[in-house]
N, C-alpha and C positions, 0 to 999 in steps of 0.2 A: 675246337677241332671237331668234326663229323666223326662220331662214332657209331656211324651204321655200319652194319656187317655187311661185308662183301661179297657173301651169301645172298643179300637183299638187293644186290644191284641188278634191275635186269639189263639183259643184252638191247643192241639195236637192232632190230629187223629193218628193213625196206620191202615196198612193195611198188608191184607199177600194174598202174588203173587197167584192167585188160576186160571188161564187157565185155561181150558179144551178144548184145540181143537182138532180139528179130521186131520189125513194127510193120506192119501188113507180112508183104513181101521182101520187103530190107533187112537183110542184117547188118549193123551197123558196128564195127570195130573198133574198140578204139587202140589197140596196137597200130593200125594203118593211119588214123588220123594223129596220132603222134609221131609216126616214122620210122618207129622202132624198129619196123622191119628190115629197113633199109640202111640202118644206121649197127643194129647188133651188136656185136661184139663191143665196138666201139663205146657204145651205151653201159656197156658191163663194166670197162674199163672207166665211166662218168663213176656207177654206182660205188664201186668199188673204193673210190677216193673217200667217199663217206662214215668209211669204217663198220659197214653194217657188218652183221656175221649170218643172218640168213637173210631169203629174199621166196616172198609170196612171186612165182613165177609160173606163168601160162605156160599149159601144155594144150592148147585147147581142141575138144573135139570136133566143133566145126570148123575148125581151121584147118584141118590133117585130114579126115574122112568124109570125101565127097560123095560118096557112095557104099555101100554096106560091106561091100568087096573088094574095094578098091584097093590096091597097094599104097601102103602110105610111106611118103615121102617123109625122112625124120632126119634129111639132111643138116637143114636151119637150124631147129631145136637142138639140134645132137651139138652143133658149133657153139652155139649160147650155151648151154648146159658144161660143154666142157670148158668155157671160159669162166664161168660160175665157180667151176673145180680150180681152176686155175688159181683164182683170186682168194681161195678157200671160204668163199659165199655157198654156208646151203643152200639147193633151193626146197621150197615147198609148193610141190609141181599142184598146179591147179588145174583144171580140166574142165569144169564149164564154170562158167562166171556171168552172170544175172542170162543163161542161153538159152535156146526152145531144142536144145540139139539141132545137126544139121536137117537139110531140105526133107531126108527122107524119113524125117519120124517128127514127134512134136513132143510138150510137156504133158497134152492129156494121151499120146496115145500109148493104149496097153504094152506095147514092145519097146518104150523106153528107156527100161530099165535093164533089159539083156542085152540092147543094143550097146548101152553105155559101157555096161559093164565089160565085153565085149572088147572095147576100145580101151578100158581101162586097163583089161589085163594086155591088149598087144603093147601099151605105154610100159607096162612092166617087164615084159618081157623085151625091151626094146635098151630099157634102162636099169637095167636090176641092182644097180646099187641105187636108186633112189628109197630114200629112208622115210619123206615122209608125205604126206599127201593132202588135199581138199578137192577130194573129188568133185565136190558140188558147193558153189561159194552163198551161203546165206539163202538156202533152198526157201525159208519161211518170206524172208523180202519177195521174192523172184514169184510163188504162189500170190503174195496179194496184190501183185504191180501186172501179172498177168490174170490173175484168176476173178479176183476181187475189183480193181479200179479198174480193169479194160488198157491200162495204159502201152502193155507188152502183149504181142502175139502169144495166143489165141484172141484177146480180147474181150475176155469173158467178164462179166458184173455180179457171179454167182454166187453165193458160199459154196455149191456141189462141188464147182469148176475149184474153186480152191482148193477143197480136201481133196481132189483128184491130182489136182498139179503137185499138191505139196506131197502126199503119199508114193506119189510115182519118184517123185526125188529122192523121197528118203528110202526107197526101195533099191532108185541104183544106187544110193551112196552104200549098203549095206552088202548088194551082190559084186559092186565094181569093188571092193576093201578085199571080198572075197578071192576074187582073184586075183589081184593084186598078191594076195600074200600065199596063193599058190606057188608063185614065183620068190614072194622076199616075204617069208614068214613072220620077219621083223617089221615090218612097214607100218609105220604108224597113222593115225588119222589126227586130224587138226580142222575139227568144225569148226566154220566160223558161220556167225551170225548178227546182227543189226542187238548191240544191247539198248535194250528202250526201256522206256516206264510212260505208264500214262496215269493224268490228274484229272480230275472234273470235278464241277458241282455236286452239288447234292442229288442235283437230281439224276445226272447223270452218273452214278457211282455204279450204276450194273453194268454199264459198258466200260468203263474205265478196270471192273474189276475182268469182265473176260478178254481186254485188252493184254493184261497184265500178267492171265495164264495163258492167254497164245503166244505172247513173246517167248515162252519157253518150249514152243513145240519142235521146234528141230531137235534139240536136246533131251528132252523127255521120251522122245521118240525112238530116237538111236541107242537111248540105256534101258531100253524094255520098262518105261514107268509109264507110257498112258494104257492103265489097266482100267478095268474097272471099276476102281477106285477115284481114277482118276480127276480133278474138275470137269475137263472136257468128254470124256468119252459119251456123255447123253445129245453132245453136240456133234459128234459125227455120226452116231446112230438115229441122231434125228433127219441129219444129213442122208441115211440112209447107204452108211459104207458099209459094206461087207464083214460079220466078223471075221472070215477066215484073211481079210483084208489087213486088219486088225493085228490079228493075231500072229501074223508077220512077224511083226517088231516084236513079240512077246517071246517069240522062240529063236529067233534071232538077231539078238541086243548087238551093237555098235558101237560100243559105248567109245567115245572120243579119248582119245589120249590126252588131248589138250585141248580144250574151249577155247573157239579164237572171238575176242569181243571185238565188234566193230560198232565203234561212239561215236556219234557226231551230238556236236551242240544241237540239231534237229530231233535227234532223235528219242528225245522225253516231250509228250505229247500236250497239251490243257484243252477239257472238252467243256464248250459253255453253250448252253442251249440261246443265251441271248445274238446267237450269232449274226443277228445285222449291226452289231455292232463293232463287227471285224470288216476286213476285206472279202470281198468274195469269192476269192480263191483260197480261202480258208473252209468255207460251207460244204455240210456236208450231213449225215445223217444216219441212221438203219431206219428199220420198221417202225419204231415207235416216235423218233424225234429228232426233229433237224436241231442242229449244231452246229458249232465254227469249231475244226481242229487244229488248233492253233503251235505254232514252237515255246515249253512251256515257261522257256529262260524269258520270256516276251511278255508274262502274266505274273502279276503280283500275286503269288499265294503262298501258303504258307508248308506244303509240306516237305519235307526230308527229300533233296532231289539231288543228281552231280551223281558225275561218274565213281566214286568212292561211294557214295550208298549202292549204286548198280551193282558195282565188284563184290562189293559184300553180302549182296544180294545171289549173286549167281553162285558164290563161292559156299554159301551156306547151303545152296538147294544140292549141290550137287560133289563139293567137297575132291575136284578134279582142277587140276592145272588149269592158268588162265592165262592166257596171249593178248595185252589189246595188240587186234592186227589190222586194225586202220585206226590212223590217227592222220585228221586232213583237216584245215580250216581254207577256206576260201576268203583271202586277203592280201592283207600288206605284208612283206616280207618279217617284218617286227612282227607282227601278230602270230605267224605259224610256228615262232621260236617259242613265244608265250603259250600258245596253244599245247605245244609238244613239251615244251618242259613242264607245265602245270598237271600232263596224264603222266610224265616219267613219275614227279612228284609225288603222286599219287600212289603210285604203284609200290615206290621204295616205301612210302608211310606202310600200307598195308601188308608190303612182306615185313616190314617190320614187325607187325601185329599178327602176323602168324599165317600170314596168306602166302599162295607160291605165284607169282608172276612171274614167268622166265624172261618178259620181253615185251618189249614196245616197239610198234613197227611207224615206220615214218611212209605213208601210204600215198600213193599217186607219183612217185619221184619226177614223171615225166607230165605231172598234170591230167588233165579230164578234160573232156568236151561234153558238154549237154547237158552234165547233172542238173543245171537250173530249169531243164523244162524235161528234167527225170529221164533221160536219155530219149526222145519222141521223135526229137528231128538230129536230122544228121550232121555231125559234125559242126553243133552247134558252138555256143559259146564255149572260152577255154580259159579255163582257172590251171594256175601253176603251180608247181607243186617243189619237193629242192631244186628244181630245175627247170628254167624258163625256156620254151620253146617261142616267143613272137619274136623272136631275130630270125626264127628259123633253122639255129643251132642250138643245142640243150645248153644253156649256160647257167653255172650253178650261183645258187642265189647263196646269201647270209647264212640259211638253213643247213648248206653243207658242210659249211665249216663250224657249224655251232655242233649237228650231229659229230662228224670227227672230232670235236676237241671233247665231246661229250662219252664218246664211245670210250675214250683213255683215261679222263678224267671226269669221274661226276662228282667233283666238288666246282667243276667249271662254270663260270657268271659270265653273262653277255648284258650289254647295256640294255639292251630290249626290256632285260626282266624287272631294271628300274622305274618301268610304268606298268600297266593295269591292261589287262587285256581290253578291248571293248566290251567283250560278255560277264565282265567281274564289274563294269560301273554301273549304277543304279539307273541310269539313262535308257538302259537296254531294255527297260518294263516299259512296252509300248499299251498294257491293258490293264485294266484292277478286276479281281473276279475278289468273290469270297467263300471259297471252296470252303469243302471240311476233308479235313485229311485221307486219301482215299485208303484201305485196308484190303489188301484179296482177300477174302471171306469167305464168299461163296460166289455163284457165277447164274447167273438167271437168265438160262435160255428157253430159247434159240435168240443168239444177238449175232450178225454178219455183217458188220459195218468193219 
């Protein structure tokens, strides 16, 4: 018999992929290239079959304020929202997701963040029982896909452009909470961010180790800890940011109510300077040395890697609640069952062990388009998610019903789980490195790769 405490089971969340980013002039949706729009309510009543009890749900601001002035239309939203209520699904209103804001502002420009904020409180005041929030989804991704790799609007390749993109984020997540709880004093916050880890070589061990304290900048940021003590702080003042800039976050901390971790099998990195001996859409580099950044489940090495060292990791730095709030594999219907139960799995071990995960979210319900070429073109390719969209109707895959019989019962077994995921068999080391285990230590800058 399972003697885990029922204290230790987390909940199910859902979520549905809701991007808005901009590439030049495009901003690209992906509620619209799903159909959600069109579909609503209808779609709440798919989710809902699931058994989730909350849901990662778009309120987004380029979709509502087309103009700085404009009266916003909160008829739609208001109808989803109260079917949400209806079905007793929290939602967890989200507001911008990987966005540049609408036309009339951008990520680097200085009114950003009052604009947001701005929008954030008329969403509370529109909706004042909403309890809990992610004003800005994964601000630190969204800085280096914009700031850093050129791949989102602005298009910048800079470190500067980064610390500008990512500060201006963390500025409206801190003044938008603000107002927000002018309105509902209780209203909580739910950062979510991309959990990673990165490996290398030996020789690459300074960049793997300041890879390792940027993954924690969203979070460090919002609970008043990049001081001057900090690893990075000699790296944004080499950068050349302001301390009253700074100083911001030091006098007014945000500190998250709950960490939402977002894991993908991508997202632990292996850096190996031998890099023609990858692909070439792996190469890559900073100042000092080109390199392949490879997916690290792809590389034979040897250190402490997997989402249970991550959690353990993030729970120790910071000792606050933890969500994974995406959980997505791109595959065979079998596999996303494997995928999802091996993170529930995970999660029960460790509150076992003394950790608090309230929840596992089952993320994309309606699928994704383009993540294979990082959102660039539109309405790219389409991986599914509990629910199949190429018939053209959401039709719920194996996933839904493993989530429902899972949400009532976690002692529940599917035949799936009697084979091996693809990423658990040994087949999956496409590379041999001979790393040395990499340690955050310390951070040798200036590194901006």
């Amino acid at each position: 018999m399972d003697k885990r405490s029922s204290s230790c089971i987390p909940e199910i969340w859902g979520g549905i992929e809701c991007s808005f980013n901009r590439v030049g002039d495009l901003f690209m949706d992906q509620l619209h290239y799903t159909g959600h729009y069109q579909r609503g309510e209808a779609d709440i009543e798919r989710f809902a079959a699931t058994g989730i009890r909350a849901i990662r749900y778009p309120v987004i601001w380029e979709r509502h304020q087309f103009s700085p002035h404009a009266t916003i239309d909160w008829s739609w939203t208001e109808r989803q929202l109260n079917a949400l209520n209806r079905h007793r699904i929290k939602p967890i209103a989200g507001l911008m997701h990987h966005g540049n804001g609408p036309s009339f502002t951008s990520l680097m420009s200085p009114d950003l963040p009052d604009l947001f904020a701005a929008y954030a409180g008329s969403v509370a005041e529109k909706f004042p029982w909403l309890e809990w929030y992610t004003p800005i989804n994964e601000p630190l991704t969204t800085a280096r896909f914009s700031g850093l790799y050129g791949l989102w609007y602005p298009h910048r390749k800079r470190a500067g452009a980064f610390a500008v993109i990512l500060l201006n984020q963390m500025k409206a997540i801190v003044l938008a909470m603000a107002e927000i709880r002018k309105i509902n004093p209780d209203a909580r916050l739910l950062q979510t961010e991309d959990l990673s880890k990165t490996y290398s070589t030996s020789l690459l061990q300074y960049q793997a180790d300041f890879e390792n304290e940027r993954r924690w900048l969203t979070f460090d940021i919002l609970s008043g800890l990049l001081n001057r003590d900090h690893a990075l702080w000699d790296y944004f003042k080499w950068l050349k940011v302001p301390d009253r800039m700074l100083n911001f976050f030091l006098d007014n901390p945000c500190t998250p109510d709950l960490i939402g971790a977002d894991h993908y099998l991508t997202s632990e990195r292996f850096l190996d300077q031998k890099f023609k001996l990858y692909p070439e859409h792996y190469w890559g580099g900073n100042h000092k040395h080109r390199y392949a950044d490879v997916e690290a489940m792809r590389v034979n090495h040897p250190s402490p890697s997997g989402l249970k060292v991550l959690l353990k990791e993030c729970w120790e730095r910071y000792n606050i609640p933890i969500a994974v709030t995406e959980v997505h594999i791109n595959g065979h219907n079998d596999d996303q069952i494997r995928w999802f139960k091996e993170v529930w799995d995970i999660c029960v071990t460790l509150n076992n062990e003394g950790l608090n995960i309230p929840a596992v979210t089952a993320w994309a319900l309606l699928g994704s388009y383009g993540w294979n070429q990082l959102l660039t073109k539109p309405n790219d390719h389409y991986e599914h998610g509990a629910f199949d969209l190429r018939t053209g109707t959401p039709e719920p895959t194996p996933l839904v019903d493993f989530l429902r019989a899972l949400s009532s019962n976690p002692n529940h077994h599917h035949p799936a789980l009697e084979q091996k995921g693809w990423w658990q068999h040994e087949n999956r080391r496409l590379y041999d490195a001979q790393p040395r285990c990499v340690t955050v230590a310390s951070c040798r800058l200036p590194v901006a790769s």
